[in-house]
C-alpha positions in Angstrom: 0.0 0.0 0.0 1.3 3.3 -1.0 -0.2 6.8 0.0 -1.5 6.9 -4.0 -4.2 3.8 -3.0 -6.3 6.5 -0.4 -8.5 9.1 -1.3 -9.2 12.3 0.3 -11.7 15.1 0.2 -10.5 18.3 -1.1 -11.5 21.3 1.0 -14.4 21.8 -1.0 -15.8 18.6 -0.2 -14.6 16.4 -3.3 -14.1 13.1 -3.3 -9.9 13.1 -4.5 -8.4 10.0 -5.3 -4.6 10.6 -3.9 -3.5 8.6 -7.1 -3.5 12.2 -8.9 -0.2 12.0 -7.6 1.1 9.5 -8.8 4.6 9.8 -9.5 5.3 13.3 -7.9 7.0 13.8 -4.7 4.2 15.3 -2.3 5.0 17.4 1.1 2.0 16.3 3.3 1.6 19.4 5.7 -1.1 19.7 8.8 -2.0 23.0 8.9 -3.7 25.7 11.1 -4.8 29.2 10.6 -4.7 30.6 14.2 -1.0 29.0 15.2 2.3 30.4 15.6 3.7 28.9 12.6 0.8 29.8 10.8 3.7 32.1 8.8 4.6 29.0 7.4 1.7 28.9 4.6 3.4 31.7 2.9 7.1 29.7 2.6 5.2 26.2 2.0 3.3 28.6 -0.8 6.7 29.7 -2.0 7.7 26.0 -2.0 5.3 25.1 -4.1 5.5 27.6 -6.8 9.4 26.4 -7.3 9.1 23.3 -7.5 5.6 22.2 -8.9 7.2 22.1 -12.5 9.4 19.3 -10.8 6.8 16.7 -10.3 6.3 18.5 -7.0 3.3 19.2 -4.6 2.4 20.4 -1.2 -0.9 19.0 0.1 -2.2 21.1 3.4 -4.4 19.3 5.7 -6.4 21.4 8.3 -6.6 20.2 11.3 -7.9 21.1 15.0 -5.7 19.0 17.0 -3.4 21.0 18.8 -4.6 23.9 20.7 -8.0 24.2 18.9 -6.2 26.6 16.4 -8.0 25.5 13.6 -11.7 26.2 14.7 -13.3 27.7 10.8 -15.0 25.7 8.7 -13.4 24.6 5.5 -14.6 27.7 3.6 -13.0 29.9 6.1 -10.2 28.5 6.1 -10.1 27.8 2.5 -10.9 32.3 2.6 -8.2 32.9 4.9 -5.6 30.8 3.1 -6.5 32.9 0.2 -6.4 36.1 1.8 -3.5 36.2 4.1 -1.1 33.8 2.2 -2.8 33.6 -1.6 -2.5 29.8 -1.4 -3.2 28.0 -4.7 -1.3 24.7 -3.8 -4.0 21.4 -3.0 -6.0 21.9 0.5 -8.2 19.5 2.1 -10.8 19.2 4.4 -9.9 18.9 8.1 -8.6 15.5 9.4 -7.4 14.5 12.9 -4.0 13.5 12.7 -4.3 11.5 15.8 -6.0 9.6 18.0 -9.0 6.9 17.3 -10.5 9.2 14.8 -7.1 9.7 12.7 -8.0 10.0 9.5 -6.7 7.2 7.0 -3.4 9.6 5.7 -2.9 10.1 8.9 -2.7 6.4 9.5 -0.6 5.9 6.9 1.6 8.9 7.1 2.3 8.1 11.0 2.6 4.1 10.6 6.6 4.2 10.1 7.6 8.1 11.3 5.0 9.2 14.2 2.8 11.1 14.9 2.8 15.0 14.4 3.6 16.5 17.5 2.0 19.9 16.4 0.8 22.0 13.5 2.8 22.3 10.2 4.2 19.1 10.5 5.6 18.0 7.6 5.9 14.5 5.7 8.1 14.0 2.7 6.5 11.6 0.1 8.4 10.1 -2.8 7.4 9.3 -6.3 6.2 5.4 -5.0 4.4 7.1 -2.3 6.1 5.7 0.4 6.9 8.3 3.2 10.9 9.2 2.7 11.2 11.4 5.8 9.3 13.4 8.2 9.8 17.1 9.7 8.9 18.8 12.6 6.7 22.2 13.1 10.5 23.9 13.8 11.8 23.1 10.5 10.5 25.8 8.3 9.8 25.8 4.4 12.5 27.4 3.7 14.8 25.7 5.5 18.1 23.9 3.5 18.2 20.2 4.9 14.2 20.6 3.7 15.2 21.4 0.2 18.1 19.2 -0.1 15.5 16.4 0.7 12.6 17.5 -1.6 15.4 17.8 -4.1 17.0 14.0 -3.6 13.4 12.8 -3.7 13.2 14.7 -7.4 15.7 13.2 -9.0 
């Protein structure tokens, strides 16, 4: 099993089978609009935009687990997103990330590398969509191990 065998709904509420993907290398980020590295939409934005030519996406997932700072609905979030940050890469509709209602991702994401800790926790997927590495809230899109490990993934 592979993360490209799940579907997921989109943030507005659309069945997406994950086998879109297929082939890419995916950043698998859980996201919140009311968190201290809520910053981080802009630079996950920015990682997007240089390397989606690349076979490359970032797919946000909302979620409320940690400190309730992700209490909006899916359009407001998907209105805030668009406002503060203009993001345009894939967003879908809130999730837990742990717990007994983890949502399947989740489950597979966290099998081998653990659960997110906190928001904007991030999950490097290669092209077989097996899980290649995981990164915590602290490590920010920018950052150059984060790059170096999208870009081994790439090539």
């Amino acid at each position: 099993m592979s993360l490209f065998d799940l579907t997921a709904e989109t943030i507005d509420h659309k069945q997406q089978p994950l086998a879109a993907y297929r082939g890419q290398v995916l950043l698998v980020v859980n996201t919140a609009s009311e968190c201290g590295a809520t910053p981080q939409y802009a630079g996950l934005e920015a990682l997007w935009r240089d390397y989606k030519g690349r076979g490359f996406a970032v797919l946000g997932f909302p979620s409320n687990d940690f400190g309730a700072q992700e209490p909006g609905t899916e359009a407001e979030i998907k209105t805030f997103c668009d406002v503060n940050y203009k993001v345009t890469f894939p967003l879908y509709a809130k999730v837990a990330t742990k717990g007994a209602a983890q949502s399947p991702v989740y489950k597979f994401l966290t099998a081998a590398h653990g659960e997110p800790k906190w928001n904007f926790h991030k999950y490097l997927v290669g092209k077989n969509g097996e899980v290649v590495r995981a990164f915590a809230t602290g490590v920010e899109p920018d950052d150059a191990g984060l790059r170096a490990a999208i870009e081994a993934a790439l090539a």
